[in-house]
Backbone as CSV, one residue per row, in Angstrom:
resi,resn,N_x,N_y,N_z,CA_x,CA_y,CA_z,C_x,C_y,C_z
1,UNK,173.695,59.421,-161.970,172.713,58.358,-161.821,171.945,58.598,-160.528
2,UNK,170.633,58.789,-160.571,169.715,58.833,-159.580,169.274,57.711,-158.993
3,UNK,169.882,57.427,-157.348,169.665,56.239,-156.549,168.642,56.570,-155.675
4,UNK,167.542,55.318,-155.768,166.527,55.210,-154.535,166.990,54.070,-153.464
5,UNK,167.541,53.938,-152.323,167.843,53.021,-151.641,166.898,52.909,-150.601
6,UNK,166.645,51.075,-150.405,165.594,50.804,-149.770,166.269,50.145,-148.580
7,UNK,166.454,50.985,-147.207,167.886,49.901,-146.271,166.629,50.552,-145.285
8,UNK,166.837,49.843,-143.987,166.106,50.573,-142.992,167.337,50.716,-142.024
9,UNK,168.598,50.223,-142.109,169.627,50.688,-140.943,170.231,52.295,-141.303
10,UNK,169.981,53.117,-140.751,170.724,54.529,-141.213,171.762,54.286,-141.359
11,UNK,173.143,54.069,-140.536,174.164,53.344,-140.684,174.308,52.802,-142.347
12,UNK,174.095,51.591,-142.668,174.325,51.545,-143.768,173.530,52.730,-144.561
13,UNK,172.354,52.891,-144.547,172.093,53.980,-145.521,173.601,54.924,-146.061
14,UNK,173.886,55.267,-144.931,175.111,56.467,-145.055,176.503,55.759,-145.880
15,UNK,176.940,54.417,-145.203,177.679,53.157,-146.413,177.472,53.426,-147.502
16,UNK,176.383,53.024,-148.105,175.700,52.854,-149.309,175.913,54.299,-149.792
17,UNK,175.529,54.891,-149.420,175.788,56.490,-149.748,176.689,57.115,-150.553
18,UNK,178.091,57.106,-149.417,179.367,57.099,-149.093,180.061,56.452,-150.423
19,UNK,179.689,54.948,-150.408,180.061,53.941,-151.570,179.570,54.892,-153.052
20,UNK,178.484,54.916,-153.207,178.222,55.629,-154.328,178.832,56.942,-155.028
21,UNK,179.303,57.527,-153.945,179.311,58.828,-153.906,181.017,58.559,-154.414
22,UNK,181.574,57.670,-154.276,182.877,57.322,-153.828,183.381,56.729,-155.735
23,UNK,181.936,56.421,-156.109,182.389,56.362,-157.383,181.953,57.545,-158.653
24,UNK,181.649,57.798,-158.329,181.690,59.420,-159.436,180.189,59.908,-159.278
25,UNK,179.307,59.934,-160.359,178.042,60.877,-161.246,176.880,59.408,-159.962
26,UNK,176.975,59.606,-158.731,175.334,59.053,-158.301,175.349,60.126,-157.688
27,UNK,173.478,59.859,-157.344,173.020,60.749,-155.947,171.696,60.324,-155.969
28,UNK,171.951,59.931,-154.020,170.682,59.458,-153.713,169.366,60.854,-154.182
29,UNK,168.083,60.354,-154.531,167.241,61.251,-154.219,166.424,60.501,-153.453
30,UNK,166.561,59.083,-153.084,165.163,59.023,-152.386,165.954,57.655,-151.136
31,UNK,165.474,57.900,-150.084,165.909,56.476,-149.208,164.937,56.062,-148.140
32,UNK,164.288,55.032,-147.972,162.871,54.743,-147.072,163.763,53.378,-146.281
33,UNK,162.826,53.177,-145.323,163.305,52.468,-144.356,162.181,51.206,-143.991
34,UNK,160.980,51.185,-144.782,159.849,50.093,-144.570,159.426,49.749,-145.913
35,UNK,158.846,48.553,-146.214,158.212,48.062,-147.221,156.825,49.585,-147.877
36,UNK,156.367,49.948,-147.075,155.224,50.841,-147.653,155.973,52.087,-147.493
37,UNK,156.642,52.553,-146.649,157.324,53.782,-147.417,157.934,53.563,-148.675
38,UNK,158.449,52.347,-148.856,159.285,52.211,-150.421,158.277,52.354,-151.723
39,UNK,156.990,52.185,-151.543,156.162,51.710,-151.893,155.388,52.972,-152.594
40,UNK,155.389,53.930,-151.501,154.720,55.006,-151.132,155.553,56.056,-152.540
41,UNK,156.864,56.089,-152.000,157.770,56.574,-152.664,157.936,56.222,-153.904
42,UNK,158.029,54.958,-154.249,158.072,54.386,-156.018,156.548,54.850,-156.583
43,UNK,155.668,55.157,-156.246,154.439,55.208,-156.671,154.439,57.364,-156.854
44,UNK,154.982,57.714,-155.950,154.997,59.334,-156.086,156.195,59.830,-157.161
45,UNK,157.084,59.116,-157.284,158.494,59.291,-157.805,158.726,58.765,-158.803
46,UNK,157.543,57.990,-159.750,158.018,57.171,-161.094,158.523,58.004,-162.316
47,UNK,159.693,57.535,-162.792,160.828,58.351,-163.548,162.044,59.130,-162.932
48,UNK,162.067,59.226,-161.666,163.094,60.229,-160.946,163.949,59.173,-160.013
49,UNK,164.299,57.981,-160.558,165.423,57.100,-160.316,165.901,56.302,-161.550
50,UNK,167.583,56.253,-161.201,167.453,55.368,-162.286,168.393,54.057,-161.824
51,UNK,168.377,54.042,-160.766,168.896,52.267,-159.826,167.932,52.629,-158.587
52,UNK,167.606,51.339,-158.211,166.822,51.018,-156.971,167.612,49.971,-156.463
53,UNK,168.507,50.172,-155.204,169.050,49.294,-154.519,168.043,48.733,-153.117
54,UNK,167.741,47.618,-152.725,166.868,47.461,-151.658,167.560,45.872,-151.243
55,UNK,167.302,46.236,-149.863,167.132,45.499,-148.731,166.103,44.562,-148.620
56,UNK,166.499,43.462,-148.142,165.539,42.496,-147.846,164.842,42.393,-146.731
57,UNK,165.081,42.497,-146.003,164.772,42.589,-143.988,164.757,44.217,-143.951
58,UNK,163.646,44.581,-143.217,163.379,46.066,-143.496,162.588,46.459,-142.139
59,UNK,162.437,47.016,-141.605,161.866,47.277,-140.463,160.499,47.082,-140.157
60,UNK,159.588,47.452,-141.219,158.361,46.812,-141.478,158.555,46.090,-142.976
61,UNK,157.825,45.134,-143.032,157.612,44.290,-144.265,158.860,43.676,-144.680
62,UNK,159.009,43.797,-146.355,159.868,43.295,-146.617,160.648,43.655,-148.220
63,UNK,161.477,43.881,-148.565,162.323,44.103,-149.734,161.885,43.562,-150.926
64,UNK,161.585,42.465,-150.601,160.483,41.173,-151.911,159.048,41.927,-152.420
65,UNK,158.373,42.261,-151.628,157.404,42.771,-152.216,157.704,44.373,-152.721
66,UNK,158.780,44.727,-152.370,159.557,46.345,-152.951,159.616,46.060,-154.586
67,UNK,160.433,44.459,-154.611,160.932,44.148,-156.054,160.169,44.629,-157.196
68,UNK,158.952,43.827,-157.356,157.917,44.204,-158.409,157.075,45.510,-158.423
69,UNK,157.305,46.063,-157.472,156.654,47.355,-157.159,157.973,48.554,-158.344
70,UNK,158.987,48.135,-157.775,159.757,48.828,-158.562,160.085,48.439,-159.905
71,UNK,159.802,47.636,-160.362,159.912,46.809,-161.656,158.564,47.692,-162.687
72,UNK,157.352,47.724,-161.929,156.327,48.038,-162.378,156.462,49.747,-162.699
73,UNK,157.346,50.531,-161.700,157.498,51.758,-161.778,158.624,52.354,-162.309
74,UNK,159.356,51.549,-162.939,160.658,51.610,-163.207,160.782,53.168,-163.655
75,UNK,162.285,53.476,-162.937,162.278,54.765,-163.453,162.550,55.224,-164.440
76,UNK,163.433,54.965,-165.629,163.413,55.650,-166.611,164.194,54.071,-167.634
77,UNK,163.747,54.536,-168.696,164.446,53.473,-169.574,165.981,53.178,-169.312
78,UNK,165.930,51.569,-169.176,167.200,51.364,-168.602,167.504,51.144,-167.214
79,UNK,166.150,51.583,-166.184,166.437,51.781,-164.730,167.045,50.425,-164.216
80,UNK,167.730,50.383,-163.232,167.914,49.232,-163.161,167.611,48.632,-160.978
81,UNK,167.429,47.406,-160.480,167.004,47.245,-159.585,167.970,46.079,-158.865
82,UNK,168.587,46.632,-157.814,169.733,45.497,-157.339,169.249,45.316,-155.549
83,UNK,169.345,44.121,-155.733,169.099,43.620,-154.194,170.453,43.584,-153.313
84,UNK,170.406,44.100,-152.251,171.916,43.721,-151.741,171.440,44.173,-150.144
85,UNK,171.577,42.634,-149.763,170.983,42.239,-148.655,172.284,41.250,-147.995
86,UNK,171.961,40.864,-146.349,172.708,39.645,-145.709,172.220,38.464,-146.045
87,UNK,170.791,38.271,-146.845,170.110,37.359,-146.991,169.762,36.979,-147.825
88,UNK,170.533,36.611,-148.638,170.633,36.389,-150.482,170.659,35.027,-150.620
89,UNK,170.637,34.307,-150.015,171.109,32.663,-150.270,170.621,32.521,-151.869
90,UNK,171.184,31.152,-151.954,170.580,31.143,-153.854,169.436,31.011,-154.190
91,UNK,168.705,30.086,-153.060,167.311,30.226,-153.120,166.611,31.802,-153.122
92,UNK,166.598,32.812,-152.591,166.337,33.698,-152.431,166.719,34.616,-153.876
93,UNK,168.345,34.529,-153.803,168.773,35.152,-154.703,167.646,34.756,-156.370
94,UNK,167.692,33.345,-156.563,167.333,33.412,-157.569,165.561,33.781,-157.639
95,UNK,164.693,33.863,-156.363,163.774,34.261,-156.410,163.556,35.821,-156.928
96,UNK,164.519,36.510,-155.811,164.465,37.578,-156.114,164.299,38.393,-157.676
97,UNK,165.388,37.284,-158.621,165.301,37.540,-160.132,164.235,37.564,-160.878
98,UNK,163.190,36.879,-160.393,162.210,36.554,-160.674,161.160,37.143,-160.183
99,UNK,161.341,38.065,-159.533,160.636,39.278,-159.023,160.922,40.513,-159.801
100,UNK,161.864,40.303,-160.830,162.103,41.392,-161.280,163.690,42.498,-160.985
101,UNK,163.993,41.580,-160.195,165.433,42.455,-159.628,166.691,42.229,-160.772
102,UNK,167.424,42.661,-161.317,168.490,42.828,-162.616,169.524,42.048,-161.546
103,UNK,170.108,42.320,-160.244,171.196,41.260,-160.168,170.978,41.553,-158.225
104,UNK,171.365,41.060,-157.795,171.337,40.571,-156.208,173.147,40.482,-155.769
105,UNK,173.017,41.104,-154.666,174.562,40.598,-153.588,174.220,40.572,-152.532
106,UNK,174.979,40.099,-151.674,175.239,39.743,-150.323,175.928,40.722,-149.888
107,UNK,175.902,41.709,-148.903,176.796,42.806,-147.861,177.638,42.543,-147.998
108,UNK,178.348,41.230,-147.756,179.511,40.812,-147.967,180.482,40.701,-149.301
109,UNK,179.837,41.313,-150.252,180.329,41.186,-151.334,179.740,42.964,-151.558
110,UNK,180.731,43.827,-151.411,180.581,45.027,-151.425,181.218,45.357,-152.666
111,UNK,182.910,44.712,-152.807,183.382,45.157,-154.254,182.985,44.886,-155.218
112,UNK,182.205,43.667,-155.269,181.414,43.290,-156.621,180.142,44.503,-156.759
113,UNK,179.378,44.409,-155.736,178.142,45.398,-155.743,178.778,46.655,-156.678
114,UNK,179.824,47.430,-155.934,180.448,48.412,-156.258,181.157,48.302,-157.556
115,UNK,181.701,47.189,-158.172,182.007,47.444,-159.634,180.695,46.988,-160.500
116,UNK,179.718,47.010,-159.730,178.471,46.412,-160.949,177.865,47.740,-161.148
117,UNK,177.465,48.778,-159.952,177.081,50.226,-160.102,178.214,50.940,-161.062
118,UNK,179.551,50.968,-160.378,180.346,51.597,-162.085,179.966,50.933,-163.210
119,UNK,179.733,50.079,-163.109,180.039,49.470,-164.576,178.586,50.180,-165.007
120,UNK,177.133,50.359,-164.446,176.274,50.962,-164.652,176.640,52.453,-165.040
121,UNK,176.864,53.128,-164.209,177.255,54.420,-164.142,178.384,54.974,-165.262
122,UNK,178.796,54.393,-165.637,179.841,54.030,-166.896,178.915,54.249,-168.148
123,UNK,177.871,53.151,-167.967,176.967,52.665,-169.424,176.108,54.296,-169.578
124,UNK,175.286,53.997,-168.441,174.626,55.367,-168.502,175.510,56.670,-168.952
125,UNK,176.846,57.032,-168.947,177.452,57.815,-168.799,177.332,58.086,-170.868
126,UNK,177.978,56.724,-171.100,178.233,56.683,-172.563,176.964,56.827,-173.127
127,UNK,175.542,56.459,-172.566,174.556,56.871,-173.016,173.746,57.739,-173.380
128,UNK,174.204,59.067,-172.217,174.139,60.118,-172.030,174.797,60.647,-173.317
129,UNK,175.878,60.652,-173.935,176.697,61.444,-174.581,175.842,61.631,-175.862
């Protein structure tokens, strides 16, 4: 499974990474650190992801306007787009859905994040066959 992650802390970038990597068949190909690099990147790269994980708080701009950008560019049938931010409240969270994002977590909820990508990586797997 081809991951675009949208974090601007390197630190987690490498987490997120690490985490993925930790569960079988991902690999990042793409990781930006601002609202218009993400932007930049979903617009050069449409079809060559197939999860977009992004951040909400980003060094420039913001993760929200990433949402529909990636929704619009989605990478391949099936792609899918998860928010996983410190700043998910429900208000947010449920905005975010509505931007187009398939499911949202909180940092703090890493094992859920992490059995929602297997459980992806799983589907895709059986899809593949």
């Amino acid at each position: 499974m081809r991951v675009f992650l949208v974090e601007d802390m390197q630190q987690v970038q490498g987490v997120v990474a690490d985490l993925l990597a930790s569960l079988g068949d991902f690999r990042l190909v793409g990781a930006t650190r601002t609202e218009a690099e993400a932007k930049l990147w979903l617009e050069e790269n449409a079809g060559a992801w197939d999860l977009a994980i992004i951040d909400l708080v980003l060094d420039q701009g913001t993760g929200m306007a990433v949402i529909p950008r990636a929704r619009d560019a989605m990478g391949g049938e099936g792609a899918n787009i998860v928010v996983f931010s410190d700043y998910a409240s429900d208000g947010i969270h449920n905005h975010c859905l509505k931007l187009g994002a398939d499911a949202v977590f909180l940092k703090s909820q890493t094992r859920e994040f992490m059995d929602y990508c297997s459980e992806l990586g799983g589907l895709a797997a059986a899809t593949a066959s």
